[in-house]
BATORDO-485632 format. One record per residue: chain; x, y, z of N, C-alpha, C in turn. Coordinates in Angstrom, 3 decimals. Layout:
// residues N
<rolum A; <X; Y; Z>; <X; Y; Z>; <X; Y; Z>>,
...
***
This chain:
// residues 175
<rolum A; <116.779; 148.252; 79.747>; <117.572; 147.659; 80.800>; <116.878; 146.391; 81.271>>,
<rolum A; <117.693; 145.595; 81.630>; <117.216; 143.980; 81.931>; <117.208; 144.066; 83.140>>,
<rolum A; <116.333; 142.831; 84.001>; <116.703; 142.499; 85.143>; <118.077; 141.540; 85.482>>,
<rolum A; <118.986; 141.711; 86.445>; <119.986; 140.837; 86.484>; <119.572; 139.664; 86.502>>,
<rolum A; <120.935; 138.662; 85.929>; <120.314; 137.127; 85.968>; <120.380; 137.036; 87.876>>,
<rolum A; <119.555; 135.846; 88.351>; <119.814; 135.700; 89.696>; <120.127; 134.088; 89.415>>,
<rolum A; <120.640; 133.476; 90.594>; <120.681; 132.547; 90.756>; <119.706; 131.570; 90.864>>,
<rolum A; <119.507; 129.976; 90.205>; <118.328; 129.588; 90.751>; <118.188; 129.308; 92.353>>,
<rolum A; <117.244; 129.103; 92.511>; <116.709; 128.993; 94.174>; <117.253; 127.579; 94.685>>,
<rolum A; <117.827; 128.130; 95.984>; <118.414; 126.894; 96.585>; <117.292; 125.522; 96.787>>,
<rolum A; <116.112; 126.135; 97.144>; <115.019; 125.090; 97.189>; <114.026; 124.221; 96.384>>,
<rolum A; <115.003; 124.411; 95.663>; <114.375; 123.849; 94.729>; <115.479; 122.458; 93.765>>,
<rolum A; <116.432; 122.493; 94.565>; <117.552; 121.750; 93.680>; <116.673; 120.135; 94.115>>,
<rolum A; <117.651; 119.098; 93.060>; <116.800; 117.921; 93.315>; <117.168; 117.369; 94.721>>,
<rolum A; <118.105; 117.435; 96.139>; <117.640; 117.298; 96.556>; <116.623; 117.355; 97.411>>,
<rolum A; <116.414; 118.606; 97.031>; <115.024; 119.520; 97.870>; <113.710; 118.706; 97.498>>,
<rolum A; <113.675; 118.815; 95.800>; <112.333; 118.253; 95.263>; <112.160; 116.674; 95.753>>,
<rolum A; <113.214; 116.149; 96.024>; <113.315; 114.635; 95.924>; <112.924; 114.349; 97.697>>,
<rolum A; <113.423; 115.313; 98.613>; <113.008; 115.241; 100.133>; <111.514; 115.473; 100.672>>,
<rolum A; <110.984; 116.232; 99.897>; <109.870; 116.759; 99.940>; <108.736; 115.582; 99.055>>,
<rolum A; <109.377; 114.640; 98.226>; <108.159; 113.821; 97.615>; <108.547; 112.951; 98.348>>,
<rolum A; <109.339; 112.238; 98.341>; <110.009; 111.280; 99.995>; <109.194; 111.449; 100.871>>,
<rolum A; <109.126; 112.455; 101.558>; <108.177; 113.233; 103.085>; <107.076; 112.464; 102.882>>,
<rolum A; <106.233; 113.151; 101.406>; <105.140; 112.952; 101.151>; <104.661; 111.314; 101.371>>,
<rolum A; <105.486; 110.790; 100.609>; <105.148; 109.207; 100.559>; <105.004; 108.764; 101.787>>,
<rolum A; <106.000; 109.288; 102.901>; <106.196; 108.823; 104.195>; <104.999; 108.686; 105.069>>,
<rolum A; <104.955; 109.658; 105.157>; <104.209; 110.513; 106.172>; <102.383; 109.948; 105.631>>,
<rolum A; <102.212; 109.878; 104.500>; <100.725; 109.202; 104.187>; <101.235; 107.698; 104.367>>,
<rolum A; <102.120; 107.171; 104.552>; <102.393; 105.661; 104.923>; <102.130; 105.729; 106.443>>,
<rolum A; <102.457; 106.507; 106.675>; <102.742; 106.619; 108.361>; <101.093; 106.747; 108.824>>,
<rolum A; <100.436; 107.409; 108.167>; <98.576; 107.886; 108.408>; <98.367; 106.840; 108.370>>,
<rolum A; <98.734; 105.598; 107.356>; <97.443; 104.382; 107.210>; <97.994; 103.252; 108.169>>,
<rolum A; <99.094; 104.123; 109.075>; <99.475; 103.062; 109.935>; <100.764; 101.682; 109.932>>,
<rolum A; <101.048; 101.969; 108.307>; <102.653; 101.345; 107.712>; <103.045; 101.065; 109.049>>,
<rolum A; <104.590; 100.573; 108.778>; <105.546; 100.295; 109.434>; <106.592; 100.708; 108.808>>,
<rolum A; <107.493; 101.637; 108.823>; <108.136; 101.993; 107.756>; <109.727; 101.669; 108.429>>,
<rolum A; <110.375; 101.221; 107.894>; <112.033; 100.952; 107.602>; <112.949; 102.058; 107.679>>,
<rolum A; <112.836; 102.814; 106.673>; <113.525; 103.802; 106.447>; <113.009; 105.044; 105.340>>,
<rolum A; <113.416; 105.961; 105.133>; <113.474; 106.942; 103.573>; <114.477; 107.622; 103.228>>,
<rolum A; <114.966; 107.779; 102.476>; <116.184; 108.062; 102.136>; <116.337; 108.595; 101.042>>,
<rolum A; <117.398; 109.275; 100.544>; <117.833; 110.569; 99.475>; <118.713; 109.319; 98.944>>,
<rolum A; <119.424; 108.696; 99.412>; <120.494; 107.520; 99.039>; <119.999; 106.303; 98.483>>,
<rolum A; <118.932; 106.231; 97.528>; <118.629; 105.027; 96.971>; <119.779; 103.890; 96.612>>,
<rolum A; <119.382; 102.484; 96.713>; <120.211; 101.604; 96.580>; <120.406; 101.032; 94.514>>,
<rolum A; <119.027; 101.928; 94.053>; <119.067; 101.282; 92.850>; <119.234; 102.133; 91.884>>,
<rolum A; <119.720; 102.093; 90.826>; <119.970; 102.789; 89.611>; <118.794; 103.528; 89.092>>,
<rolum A; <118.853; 105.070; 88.554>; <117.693; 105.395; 87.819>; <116.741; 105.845; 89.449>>,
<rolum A; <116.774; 105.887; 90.594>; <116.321; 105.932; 91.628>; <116.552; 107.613; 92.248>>,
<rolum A; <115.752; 108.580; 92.658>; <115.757; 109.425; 93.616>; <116.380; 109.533; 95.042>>,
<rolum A; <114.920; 108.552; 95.387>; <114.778; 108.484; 96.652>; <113.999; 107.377; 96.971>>,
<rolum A; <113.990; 106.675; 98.324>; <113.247; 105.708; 98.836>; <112.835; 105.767; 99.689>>,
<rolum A; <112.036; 105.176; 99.940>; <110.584; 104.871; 100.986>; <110.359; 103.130; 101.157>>,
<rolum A; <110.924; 102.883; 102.583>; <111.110; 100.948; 102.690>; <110.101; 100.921; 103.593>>,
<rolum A; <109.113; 100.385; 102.897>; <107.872; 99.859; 103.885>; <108.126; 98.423; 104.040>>,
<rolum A; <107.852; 98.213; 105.422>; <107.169; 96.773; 106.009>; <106.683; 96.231; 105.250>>,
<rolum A; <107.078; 94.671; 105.102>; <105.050; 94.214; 103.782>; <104.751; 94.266; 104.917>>,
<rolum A; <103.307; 93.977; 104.183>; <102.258; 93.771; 105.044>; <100.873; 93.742; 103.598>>,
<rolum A; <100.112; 93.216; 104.110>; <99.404; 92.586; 102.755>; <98.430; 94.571; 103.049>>,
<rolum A; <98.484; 95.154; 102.025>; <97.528; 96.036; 101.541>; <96.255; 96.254; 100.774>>,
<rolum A; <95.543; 97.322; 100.407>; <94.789; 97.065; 99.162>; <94.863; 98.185; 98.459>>,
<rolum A; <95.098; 97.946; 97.360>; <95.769; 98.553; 96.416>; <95.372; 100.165; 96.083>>,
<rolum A; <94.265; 100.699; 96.767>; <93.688; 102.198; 96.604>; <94.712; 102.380; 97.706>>,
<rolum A; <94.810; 101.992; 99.145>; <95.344; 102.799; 99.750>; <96.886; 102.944; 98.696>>,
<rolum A; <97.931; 101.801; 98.328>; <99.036; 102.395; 97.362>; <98.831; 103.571; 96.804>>,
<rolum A; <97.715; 103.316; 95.408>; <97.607; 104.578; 95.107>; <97.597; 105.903; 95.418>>,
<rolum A; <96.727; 105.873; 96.857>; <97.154; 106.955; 97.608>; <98.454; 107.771; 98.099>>,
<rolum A; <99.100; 106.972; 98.123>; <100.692; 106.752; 99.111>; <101.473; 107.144; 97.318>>,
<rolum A; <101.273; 106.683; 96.583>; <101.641; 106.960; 95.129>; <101.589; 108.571; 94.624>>,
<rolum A; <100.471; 109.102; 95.166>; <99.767; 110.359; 95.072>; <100.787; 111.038; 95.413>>,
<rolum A; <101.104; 110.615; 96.987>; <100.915; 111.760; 98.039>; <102.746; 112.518; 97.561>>,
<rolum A; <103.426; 111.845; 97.490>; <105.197; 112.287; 97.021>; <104.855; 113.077; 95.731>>,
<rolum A; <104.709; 113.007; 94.687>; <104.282; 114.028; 93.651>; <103.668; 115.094; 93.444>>,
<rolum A; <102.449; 115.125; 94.590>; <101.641; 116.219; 94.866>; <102.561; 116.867; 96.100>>,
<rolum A; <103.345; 116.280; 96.838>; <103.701; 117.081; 98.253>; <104.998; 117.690; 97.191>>,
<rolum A; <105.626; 116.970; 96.350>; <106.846; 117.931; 95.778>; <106.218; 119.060; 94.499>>,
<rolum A; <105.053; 118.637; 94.355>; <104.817; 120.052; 93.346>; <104.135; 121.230; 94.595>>,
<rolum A; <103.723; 120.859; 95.302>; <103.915; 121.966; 96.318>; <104.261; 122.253; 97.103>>,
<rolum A; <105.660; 122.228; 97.270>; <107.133; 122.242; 97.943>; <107.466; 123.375; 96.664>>,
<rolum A; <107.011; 122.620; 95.547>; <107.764; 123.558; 94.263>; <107.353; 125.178; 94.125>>,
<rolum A; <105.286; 124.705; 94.379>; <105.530; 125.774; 93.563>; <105.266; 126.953; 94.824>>,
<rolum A; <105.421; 126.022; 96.562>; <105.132; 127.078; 97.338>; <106.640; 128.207; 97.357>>,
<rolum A; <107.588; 127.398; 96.937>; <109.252; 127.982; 96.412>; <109.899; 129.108; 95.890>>,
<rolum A; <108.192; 128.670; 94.772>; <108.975; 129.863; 92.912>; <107.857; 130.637; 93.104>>,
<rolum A; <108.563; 131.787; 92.566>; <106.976; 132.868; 92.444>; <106.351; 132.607; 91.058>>,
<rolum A; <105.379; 133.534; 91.123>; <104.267; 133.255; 90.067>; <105.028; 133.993; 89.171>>,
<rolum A; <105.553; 135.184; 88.970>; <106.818; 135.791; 87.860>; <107.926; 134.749; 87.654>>,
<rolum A; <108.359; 134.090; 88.694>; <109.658; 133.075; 88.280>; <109.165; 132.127; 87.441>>,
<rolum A; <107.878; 131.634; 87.366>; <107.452; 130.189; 86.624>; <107.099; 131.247; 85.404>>,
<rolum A; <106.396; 131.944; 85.416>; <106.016; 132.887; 84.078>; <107.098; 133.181; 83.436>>,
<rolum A; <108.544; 133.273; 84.037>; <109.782; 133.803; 83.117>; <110.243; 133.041; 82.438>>,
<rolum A; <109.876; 131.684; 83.042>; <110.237; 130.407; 82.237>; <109.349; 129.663; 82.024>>,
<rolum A; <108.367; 130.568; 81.605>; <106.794; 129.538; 80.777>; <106.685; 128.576; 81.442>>,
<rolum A; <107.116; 128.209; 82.522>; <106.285; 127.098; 83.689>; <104.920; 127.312; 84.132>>,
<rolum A; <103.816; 126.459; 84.150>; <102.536; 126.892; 84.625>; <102.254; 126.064; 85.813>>,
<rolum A; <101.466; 126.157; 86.811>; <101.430; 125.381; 87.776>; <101.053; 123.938; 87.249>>,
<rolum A; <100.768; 123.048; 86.062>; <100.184; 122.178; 85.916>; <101.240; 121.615; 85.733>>,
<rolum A; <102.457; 121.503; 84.855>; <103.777; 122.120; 84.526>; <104.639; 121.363; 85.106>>,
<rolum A; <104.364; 122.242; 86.770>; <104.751; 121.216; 87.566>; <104.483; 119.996; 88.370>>,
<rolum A; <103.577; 119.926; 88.181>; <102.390; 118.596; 88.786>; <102.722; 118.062; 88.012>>,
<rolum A; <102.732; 117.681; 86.395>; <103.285; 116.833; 85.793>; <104.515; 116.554; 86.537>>,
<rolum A; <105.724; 117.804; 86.126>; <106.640; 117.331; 86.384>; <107.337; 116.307; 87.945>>,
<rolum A; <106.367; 116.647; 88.609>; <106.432; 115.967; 89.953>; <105.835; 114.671; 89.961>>,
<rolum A; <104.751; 114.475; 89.002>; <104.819; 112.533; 88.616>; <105.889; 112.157; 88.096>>,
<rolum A; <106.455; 112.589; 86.882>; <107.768; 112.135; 86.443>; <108.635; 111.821; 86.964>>,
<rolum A; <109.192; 112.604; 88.024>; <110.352; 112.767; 88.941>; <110.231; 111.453; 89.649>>,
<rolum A; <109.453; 110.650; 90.028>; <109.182; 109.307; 90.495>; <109.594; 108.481; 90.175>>,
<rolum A; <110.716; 108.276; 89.351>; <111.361; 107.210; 88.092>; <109.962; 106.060; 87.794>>,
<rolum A; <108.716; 107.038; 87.729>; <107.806; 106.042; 87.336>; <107.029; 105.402; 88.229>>,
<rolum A; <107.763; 104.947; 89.046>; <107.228; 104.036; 89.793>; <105.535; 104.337; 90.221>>,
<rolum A; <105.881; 105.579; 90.847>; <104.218; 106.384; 91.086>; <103.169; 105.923; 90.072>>,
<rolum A; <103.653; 105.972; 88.715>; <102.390; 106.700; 88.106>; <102.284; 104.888; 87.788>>,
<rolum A; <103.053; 103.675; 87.592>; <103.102; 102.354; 87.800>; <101.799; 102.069; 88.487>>,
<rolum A; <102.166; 102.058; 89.880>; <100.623; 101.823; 90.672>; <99.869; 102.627; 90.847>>,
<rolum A; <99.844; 104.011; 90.496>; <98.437; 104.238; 89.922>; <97.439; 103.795; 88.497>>,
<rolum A; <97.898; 103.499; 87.596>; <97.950; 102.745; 86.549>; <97.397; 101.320; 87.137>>,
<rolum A; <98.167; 100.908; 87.247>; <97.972; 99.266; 87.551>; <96.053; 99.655; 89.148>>,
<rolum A; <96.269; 100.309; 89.971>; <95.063; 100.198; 90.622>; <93.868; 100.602; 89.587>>,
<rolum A; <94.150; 101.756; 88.841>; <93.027; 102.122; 87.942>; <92.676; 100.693; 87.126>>,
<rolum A; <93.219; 99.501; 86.708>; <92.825; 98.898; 86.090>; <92.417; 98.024; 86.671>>,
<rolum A; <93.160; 97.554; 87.960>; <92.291; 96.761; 88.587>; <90.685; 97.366; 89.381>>,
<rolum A; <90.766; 98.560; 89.039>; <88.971; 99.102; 89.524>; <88.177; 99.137; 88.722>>,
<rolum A; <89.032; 98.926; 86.854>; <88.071; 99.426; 85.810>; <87.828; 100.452; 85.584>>,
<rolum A; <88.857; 101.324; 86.261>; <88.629; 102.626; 86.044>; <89.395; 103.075; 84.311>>,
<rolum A; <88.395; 103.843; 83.504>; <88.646; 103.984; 82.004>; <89.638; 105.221; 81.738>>,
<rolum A; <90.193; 105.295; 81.251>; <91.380; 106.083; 80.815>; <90.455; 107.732; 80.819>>,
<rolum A; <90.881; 108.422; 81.594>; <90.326; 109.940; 81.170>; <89.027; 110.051; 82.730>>,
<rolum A; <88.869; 108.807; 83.469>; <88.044; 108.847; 84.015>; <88.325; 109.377; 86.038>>,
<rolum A; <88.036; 110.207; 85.867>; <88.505; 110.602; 87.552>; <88.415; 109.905; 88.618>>,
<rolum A; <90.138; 109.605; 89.302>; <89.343; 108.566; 90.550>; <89.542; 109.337; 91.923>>,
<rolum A; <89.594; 109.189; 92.823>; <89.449; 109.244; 93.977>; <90.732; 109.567; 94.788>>,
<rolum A; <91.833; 108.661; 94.277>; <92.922; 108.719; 95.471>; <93.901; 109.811; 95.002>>,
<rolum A; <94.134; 110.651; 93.933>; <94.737; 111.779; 94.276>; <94.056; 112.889; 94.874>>,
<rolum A; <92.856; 113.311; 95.119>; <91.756; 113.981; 96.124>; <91.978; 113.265; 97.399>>,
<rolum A; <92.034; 112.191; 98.081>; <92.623; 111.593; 98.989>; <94.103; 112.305; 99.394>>,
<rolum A; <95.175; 112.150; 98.457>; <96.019; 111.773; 98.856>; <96.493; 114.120; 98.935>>,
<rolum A; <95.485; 114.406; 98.356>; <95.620; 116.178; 98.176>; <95.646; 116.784; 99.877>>,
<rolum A; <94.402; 116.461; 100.143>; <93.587; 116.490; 101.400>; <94.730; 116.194; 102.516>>,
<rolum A; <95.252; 114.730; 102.487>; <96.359; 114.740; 103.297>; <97.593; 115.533; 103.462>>,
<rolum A; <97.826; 115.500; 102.004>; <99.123; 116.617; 102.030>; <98.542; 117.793; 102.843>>,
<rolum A; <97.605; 118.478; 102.368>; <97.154; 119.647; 103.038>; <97.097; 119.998; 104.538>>,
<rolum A; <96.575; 118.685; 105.225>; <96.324; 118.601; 106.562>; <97.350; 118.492; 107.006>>,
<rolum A; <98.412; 117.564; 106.803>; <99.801; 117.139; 107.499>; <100.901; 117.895; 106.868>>,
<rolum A; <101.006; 119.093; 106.274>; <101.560; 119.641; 105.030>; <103.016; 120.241; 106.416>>,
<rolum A; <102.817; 120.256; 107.723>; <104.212; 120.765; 108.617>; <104.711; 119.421; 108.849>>,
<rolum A; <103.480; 118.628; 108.903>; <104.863; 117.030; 109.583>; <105.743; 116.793; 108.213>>,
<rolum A; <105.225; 116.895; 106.835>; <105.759; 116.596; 105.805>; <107.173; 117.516; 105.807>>,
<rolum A; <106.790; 118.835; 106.162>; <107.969; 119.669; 106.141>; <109.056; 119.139; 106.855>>,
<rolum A; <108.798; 118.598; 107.982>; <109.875; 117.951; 109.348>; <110.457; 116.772; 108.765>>,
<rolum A; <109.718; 116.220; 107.992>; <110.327; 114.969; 107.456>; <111.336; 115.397; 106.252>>,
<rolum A; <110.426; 116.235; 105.288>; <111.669; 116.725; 104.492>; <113.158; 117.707; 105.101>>,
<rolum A; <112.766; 118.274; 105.803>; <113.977; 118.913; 106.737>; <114.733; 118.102; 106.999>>,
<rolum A; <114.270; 116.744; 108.202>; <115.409; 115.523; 108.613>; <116.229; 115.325; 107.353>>,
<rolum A; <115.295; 115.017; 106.236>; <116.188; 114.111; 105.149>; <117.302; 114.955; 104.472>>,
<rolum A; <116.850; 115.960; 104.261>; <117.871; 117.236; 103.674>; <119.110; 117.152; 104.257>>,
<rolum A; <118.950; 116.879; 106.092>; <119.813; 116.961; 106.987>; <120.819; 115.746; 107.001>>,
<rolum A; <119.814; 114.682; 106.627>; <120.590; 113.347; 107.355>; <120.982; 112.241; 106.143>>,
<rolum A; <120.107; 112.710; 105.191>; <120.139; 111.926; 103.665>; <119.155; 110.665; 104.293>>,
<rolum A; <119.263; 110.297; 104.960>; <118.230; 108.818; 105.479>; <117.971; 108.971; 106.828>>,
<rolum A; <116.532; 108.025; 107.087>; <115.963; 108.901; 108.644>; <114.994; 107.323; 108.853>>,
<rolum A; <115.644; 107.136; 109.558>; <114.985; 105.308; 110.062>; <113.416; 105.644; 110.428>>,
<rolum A; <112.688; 104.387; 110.780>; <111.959; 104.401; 111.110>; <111.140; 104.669; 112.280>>,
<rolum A; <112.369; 104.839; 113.874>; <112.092; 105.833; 114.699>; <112.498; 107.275; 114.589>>,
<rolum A; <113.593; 107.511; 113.639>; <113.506; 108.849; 113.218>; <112.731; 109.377; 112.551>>,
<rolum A; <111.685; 108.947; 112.026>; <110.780; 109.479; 111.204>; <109.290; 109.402; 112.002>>,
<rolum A; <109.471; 109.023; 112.905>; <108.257; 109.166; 114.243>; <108.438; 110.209; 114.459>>,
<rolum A; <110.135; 110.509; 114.910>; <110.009; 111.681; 115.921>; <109.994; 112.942; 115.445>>,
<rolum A; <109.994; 112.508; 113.902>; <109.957; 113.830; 112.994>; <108.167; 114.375; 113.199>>,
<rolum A; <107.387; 113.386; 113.590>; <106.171; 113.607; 113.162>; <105.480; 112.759; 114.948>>,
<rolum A; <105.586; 113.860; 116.213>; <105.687; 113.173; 117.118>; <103.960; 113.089; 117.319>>,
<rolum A; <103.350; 112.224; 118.514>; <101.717; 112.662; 118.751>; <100.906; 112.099; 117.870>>,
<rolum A; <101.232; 111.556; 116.859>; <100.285; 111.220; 115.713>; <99.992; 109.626; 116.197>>,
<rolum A; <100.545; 109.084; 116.705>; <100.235; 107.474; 117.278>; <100.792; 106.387; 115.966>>,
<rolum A; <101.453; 106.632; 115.643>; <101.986; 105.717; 113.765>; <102.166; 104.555; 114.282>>,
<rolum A; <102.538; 103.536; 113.598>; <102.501; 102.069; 113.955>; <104.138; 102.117; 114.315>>,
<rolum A; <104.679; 101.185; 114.985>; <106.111; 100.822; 114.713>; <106.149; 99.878; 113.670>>,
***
């Protein structure tokens, strides 16, 4: 006798995964003090998820990387806090699996400027750097404001830049 098929998990559909790496990006923009525009489930461009409209403002390029990190790592654990350890085993998913799959989901862009900072540090292919341990650490610490942010977006599809304060109130963020 089999187990019945079940349905897949509501939390996990793309816009779940896509709110939750959104959050991520946000919310470590919001730590280094950004100015952020908007984020949104409603991208304006083709081949696009989701967006994250930062302010310019002249940067340096580790903190990107960081901010690059932080949406891929906050949606693989969105993912795999989701699925059980039997659900990924039923479908030969391993937790690494999905960490890949949560750079991918980035239409690139992520793994773009991480790439491009590794070369501008000289950092050698295979060689460990720094800002996804950075950008881990944050997720970890801020891992409920991220939730509030992914909640708004689920809710609202786009969440301005005072809505995304008040998602994440007390923290002092830049306007």
């Amino acid at each position: 006798m089999t187990a019945p098929e079940t349905p897949e998990s509501p939390v996990v559909d793309e816009d779940s995964v896509t709110a939750w790496h959104e959050a991520g990006h946000a919310v470590v923009y919001l730590l280094q003090g950004r100015s952020l525009r908007y984020v949104t489930l409603r991208p304006r461009a083709a081949g696009r998820m989701g967006f994250t409209a930062v302010r310019p403002r002249p940067v340096d390029l580790s903190s990107l990387a960081v901010v690059a990190h932080a949406g891929p790592l906050a949606q693989a654990r969105h993912v795999l806090d989701t699925t059980s350890a039997a659900e990924r085993y039923r479908e030969d998913v391993t937790a690494e699996d999905v960490r890949v799959e949560a750079y991918l989901h980035g239409g690139h862009d992520d793994l773009a400027v991480i790439a491009e900072a590794r070369r501008a540090y000289g950092l050698p292919a295979g060689q460990p750097e720094l800002w996804a341990g950075i950008a881990h650490d944050l997720i970890d610490r801020y891992w409920p404001e991220i939730g509030r942010v992914a909640e708004g977006l689920l809710e609202h599809r786009t969440l301005t830049g005072t809505q995304l304060r008040a998602c994440v109130p007390g923290l002092g963020f830049a306007r």
